[in-house]
N, C-alpha and C positions, 0 to 999 in steps of 0.2 A: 091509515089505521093506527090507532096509539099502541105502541109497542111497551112491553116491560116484563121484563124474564127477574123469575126468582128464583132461587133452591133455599129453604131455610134449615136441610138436615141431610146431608149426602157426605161419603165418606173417601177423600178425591185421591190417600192416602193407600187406600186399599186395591188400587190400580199400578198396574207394572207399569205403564207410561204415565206417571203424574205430572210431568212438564207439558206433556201433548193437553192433558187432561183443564191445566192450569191454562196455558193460553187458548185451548177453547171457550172457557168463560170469559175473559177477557175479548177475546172476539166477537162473543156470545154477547157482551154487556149487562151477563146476569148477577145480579147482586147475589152474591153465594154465600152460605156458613158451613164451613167444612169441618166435621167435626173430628176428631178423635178422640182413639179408645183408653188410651194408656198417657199417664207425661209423660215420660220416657220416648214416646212418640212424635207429641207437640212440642217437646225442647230441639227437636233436631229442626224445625220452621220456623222458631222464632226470626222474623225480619225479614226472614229470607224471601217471602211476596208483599212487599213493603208496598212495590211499586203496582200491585195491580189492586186499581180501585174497589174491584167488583168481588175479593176474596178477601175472606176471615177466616182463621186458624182460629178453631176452639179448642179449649183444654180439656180432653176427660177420661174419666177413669168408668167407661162403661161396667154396672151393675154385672154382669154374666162375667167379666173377669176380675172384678174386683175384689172376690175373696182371696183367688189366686195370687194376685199383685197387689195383697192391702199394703207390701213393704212400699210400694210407691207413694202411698198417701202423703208422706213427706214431703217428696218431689213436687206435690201439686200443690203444696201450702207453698211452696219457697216461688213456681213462677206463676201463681194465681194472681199476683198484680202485674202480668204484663200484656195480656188481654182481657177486652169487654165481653167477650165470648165464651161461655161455660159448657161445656158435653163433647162428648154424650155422657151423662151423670143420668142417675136415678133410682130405681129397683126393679129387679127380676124376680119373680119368685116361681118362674115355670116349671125349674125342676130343683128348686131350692131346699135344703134340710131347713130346720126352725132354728137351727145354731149360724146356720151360714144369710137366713134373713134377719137376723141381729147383729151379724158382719155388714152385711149391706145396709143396715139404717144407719149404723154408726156412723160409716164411711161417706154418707149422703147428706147427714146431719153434720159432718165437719165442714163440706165443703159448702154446704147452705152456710154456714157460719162466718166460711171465711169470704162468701160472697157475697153476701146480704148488705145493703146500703151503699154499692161501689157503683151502681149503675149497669151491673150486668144483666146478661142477656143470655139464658140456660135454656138449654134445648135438653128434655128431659125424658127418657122411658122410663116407663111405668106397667108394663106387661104384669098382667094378673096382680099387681099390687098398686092399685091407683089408688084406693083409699089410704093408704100409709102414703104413696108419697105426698096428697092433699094434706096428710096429718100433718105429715114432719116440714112441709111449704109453710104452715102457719106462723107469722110472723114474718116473713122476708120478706126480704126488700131491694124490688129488679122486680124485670120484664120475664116472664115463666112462660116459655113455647112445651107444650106438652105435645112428644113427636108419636104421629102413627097411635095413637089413642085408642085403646079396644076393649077398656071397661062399659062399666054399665052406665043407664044413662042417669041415673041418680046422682053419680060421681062425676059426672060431666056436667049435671047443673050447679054443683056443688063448685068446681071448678071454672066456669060461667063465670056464675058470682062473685068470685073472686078476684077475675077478670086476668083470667090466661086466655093465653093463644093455645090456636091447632094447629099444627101442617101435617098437611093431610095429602096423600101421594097419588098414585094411576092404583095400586092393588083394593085401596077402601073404593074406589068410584065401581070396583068390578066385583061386590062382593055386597051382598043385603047389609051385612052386619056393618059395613062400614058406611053404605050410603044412608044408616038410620041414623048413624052418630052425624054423618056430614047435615043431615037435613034439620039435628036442630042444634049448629053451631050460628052465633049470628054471625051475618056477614063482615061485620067490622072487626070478627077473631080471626079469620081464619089466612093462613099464609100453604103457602106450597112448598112442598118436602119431595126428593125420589129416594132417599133411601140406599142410592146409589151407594155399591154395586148390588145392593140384597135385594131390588125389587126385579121384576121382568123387564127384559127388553136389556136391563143396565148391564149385565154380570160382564160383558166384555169391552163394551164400550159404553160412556158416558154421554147422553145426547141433551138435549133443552127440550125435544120435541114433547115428551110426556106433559108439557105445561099447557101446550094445546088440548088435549084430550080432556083434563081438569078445568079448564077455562071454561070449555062447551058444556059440561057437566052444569059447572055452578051459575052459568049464563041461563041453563033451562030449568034446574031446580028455583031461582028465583026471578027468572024472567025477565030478565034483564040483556043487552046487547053485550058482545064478549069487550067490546071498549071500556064499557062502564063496569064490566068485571075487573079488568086490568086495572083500572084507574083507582079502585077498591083496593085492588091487592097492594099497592104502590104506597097507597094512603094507610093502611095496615102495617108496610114493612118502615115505614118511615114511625111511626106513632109504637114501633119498641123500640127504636135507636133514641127517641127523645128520652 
């Protein structure tokens, strides 16, 4: 059976045992993008999992604290060139004032700027504001994984077209509204996310298993054997590293 584990949006920072956490994927052989929330966060990893093939430290200034800690924006301009890897970046506006969502475009619109044409690779929330962050993506330049997607499906064709990625986790496969968005991404967008620790099953320990349950998923939505699913995802997460 072809084997091949991914997480393209889990947060391995937010666990009290992160070394247990870190040599399970190494174990595991899951190509991982671990993101964080704050730089202040991701300067304390720089180098420091150098030596495991299968993890990436991303840099970011997640939208829901970013008006709090816009003094770090700084911060992320000074070590924005020492990883390929961007987020969690993007916009919130769940329970946002209209003052504090022109704090977060700013703040989203600098770091697209200072990322754009480097070859990176932004793993992006967008909760209740996908149409802005489609707006303010216009012109950049990198690989756009839009994580846990839960707009409308206008702004996912719009997004399509554009030719972003999804990763897409175990709670969309168990929820109408997420198996409508899953059923019209095409199969050559889509990568796998757990969200970890925020999804079910993860909040105290971190597993690989959730990738079986997703595999079976998009093996019968498109009819396909779960090998030739793998073999898809592989050839997905390969084709944003180019």
């Amino acid at each position: 059976m072809f084997d091949f584990k991914m997480d393209a949006h889990m947060h391995f920072d937010l666990y009290d045992d992160r070394q247990t956490v870190v040599d399970y994927i190494k174990a595991q052989k899951s190509y991982t993008i671990a993101v964080t929330n704050l730089p202040n966060v991701y300067k304390r990893y720089i180098g420091k999992y150098d030596d495991n093939p299968y993890l990436k430290i991303a840099l970011g200034l997640h939208p829901e604290l970013a008006v709090q800690y816009k003094d770090q924006l700084p911060a992320f301009k000074t070590v924005c060139d020492t990883t390929r890897f961007i987020g969690e970046i993007g916009l919130d506006y769940t329970e946002a004032s209209e003052h504090e969502k022109e704090i977060q475009k700013s703040i989203f619109g600098s770091i697209l700027d200072w990322s754009s044409g480097k070859k990176k690779v932004l793993s992006i929330h967008s909760r209740k504001a996908a149409v802005d962050v489609i707006n303010l993506l216009e012109g950049f330049e990198g690989r756009v994984i839009l994580h846990w997607y839960t707009g409308t499906l206008s702004n996912l064709e719009r997004a399509i077209d554009k030719g972003y990625y999804f990763s897409i986790n175990q709670q969309m496969i168990n929820s109408n509204a997420g198996k409508k968005i899953i059923s019209k991404i095409p199969a050559n967008r889509i990568l796998l996310e757990s969200d970890a620790p925020f999804t079910r099953g993860m909040e105290e320990k971190y597993s690989t298993r959730f990738m079986e349950d997703i595999n079976s998923y998009i093996s019968s939505i498109y009819n396909q054997d779960v090998d030739t699913v793998k073999k898809r995802l592989k050839a997905n997460f390969k084709d944003i590293l180019n």
